[in-house]
C-alpha positions in Angstrom: 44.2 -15.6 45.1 44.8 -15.5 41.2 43.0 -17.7 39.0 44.9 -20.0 37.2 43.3 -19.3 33.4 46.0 -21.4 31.8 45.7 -24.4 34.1 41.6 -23.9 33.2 42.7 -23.9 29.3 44.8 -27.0 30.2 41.7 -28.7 31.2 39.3 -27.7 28.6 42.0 -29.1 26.7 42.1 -32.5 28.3 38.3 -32.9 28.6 38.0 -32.4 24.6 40.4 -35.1 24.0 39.1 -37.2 26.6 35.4 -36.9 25.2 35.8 -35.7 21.6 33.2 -37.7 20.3 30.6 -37.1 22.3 31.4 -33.1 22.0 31.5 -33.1 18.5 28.0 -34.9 18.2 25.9 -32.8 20.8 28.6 -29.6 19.1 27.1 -30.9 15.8 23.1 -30.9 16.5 23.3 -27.8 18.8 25.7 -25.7 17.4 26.8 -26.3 13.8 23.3 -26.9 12.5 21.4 -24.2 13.8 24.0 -21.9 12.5 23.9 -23.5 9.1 20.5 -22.9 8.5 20.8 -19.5 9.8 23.1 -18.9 6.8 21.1 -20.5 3.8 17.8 -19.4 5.2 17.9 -15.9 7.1 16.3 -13.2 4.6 19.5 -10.5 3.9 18.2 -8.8 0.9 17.2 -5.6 3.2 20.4 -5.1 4.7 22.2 -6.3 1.0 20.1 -3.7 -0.7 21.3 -1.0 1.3 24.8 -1.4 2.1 26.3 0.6 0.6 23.9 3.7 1.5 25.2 6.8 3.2 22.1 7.8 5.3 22.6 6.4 8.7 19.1 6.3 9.1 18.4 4.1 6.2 21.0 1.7 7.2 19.4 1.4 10.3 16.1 0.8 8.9 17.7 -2.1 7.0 18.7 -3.4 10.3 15.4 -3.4 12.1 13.4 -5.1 8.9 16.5 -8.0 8.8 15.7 -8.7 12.9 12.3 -8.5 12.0 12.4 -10.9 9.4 14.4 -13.0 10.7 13.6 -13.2 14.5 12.1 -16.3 14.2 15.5 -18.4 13.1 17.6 -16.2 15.7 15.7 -17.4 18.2 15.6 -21.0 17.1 19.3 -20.7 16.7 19.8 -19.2 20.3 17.5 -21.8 22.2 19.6 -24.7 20.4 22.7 -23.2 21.3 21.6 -23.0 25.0 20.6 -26.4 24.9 23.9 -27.3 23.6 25.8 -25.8 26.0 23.7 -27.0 29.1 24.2 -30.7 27.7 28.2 -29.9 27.6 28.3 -28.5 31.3 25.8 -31.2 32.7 28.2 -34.0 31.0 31.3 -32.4 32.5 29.8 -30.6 35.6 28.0 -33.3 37.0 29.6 -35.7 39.5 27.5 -38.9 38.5 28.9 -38.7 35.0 25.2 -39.0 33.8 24.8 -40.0 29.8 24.3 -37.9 27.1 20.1 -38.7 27.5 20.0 -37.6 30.8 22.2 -34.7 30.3 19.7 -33.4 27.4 16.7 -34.2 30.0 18.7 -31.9 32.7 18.9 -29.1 30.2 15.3 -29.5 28.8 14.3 -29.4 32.8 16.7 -25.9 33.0 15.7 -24.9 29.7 13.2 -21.9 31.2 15.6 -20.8 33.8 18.6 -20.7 31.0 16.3 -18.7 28.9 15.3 -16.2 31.6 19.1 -15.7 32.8 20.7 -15.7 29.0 17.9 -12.7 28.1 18.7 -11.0 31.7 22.5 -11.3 31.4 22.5 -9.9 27.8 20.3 -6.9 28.7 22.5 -6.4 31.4 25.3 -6.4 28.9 23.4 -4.2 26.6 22.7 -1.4 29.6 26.4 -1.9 30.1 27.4 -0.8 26.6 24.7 2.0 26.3 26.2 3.5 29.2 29.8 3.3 28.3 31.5 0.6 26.8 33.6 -0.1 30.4 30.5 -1.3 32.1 29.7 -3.9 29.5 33.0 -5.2 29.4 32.8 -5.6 33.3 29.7 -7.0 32.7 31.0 -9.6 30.7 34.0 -10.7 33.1 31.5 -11.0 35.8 28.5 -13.5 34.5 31.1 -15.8 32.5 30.4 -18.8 34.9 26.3 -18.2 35.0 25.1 -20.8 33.2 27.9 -23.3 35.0 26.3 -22.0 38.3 22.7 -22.9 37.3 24.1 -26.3 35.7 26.0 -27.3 39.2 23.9 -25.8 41.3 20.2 -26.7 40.4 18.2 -25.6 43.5 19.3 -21.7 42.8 17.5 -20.1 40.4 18.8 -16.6 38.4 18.8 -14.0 41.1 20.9 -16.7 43.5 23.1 -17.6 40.4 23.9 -14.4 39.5 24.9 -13.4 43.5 27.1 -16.8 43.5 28.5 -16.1 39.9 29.5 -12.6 41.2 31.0 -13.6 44.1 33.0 -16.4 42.4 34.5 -14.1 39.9 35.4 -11.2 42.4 39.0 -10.1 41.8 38.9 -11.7 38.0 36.6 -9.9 35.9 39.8 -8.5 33.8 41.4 -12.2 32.9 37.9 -13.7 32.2 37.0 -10.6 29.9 40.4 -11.2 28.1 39.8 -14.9 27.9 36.4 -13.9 26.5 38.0 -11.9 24.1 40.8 -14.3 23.0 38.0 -16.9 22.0 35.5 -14.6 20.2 37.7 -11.9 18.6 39.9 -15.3 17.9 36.9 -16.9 15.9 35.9 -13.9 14.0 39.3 -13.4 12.6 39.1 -16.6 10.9 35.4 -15.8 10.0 36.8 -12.8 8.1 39.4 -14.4 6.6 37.2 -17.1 5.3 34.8 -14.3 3.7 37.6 -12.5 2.4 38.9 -15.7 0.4 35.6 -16.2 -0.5 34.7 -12.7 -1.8 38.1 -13.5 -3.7 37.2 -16.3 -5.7 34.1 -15.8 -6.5 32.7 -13.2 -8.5 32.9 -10.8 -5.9 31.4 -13.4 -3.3 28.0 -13.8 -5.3 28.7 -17.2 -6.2 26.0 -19.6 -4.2 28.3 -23.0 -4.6 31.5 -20.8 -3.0 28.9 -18.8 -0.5 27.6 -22.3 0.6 31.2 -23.5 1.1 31.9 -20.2 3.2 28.6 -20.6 5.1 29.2 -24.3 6.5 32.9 -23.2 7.3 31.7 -20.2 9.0 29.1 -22.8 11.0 32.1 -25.0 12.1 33.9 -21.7 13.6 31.1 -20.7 15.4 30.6 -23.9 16.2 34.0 -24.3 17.6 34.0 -21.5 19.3 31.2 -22.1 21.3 32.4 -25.5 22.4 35.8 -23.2 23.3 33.5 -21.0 25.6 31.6 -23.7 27.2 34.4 -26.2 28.5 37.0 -23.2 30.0 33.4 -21.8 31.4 33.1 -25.3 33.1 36.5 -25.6 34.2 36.9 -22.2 35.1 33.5 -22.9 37.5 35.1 -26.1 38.9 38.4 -24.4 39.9 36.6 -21.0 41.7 34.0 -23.1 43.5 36.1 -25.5 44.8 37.3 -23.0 46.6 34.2 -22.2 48.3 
């Protein structure tokens, strides 16, 4: 049976005006934050310094030293966004409509098995992509409702939650990679527009009160987008589990 992706939309729709306000605060801590201050405080002088440099190798090099020095913030940015989005899908997943205090005490109690299954899923994206770009992308179609899984479902740990989240998605894999790709490629068009208009108006883009002003609108795209993934993810889930 085909999915119904624009019924799913429908719904994420209707659960963000239903609970705007509490989205927009747990969207605000998790998401727009972290990404804020991994704007203003990630080091990028490595990767500035050699931008422009034709040796593939030293570009590269750049790369390494910017993950290097930075690995710390990534990785406080990606554990807040994880808590984030288990907050969302316990507050809309769970039946007992449970409060934004226990939802956060649900996703700190899921936090190590999140962690675990976001790393796995990614490398499994990664082998995807160093294989050939069509793995990854089927890859990416068939984990989209892992983390709903291990939200709803909190006796199965990763190895059951990624059987059920592959079972679930059997027959989809090509609507929830486009929906996938709507979202992010959606996002980073405005991301690029905003650092285009920014680069515009100021100096070349060097000016730190107009780079600022880029960086916190860039925070509430990402930010928005993540919400955007998270509520289709958990109505998506709701509609393919319900039937069995």
């Amino acid at each position: 049976m085909k999915l119904n992706v624009g019924a799913a939309v429908q719904e994420a729709l209707a659960i963000w005006r239903r609970d705007r306000d509490v989205i927009v605060a747990v969207a605000g801590v998790f998401f727009f934050l972290p990404n804020l201050a991994l704007s203003l405080f990630m080091q990028t002088d490595s990767v500035a310094q050699r931008a422009g440099a034709q040796d593939d190798r030293a570009l590269l090099a750049a790369m390494q030293s910017y993950l290097v020095d930075n690995v710390h913030w990534l990785a406080l940015q990606a554990v807040a966004e994880l808590v984030g989005i288990a907050v969302l899908l316990a507050l809309i997943l769970d039946p007992a409509r449970p409060t934004v205090g226990d939802a956060l005490r649900t996703a700190f109690r899921r936090l190590p098995v999140l962690v675990v299954a976001t790393l796995l899923v990614n490398a499994a994206k990664l082998g995807g992509l160093l294989l050939f770009i069509l793995p990854a992308l089927y890859v990416i179609g068939r984990v989209f409702v892992v983390l709903p899984v291990l939200m709803a479902e909190p006796d199965r740990r990763f190895g059951d939650a990624m059987g059920r989240a592959i079972e679930l998605t059997k027959g989809h894999a090509l609507q929830l990679l486009s929906l996938s790709g709507l979202i992010y490629f959606g996002a980073q068009m405005v991301v690029l527009l905003l650092s285009a208009t920014a680069s515009a108006v100021s100096a070349g883009g060097t000016n730190p009160v107009t780079m600022a002003i880029l960086a916190t609108a860039a925070s509430v795209v990402a930010a928005a987008m993540s919400i955007a993934f998270t509520l289709t993810r958990a109505t998506i889930y709701r509609r393919l589990a319900s039937r069995g």
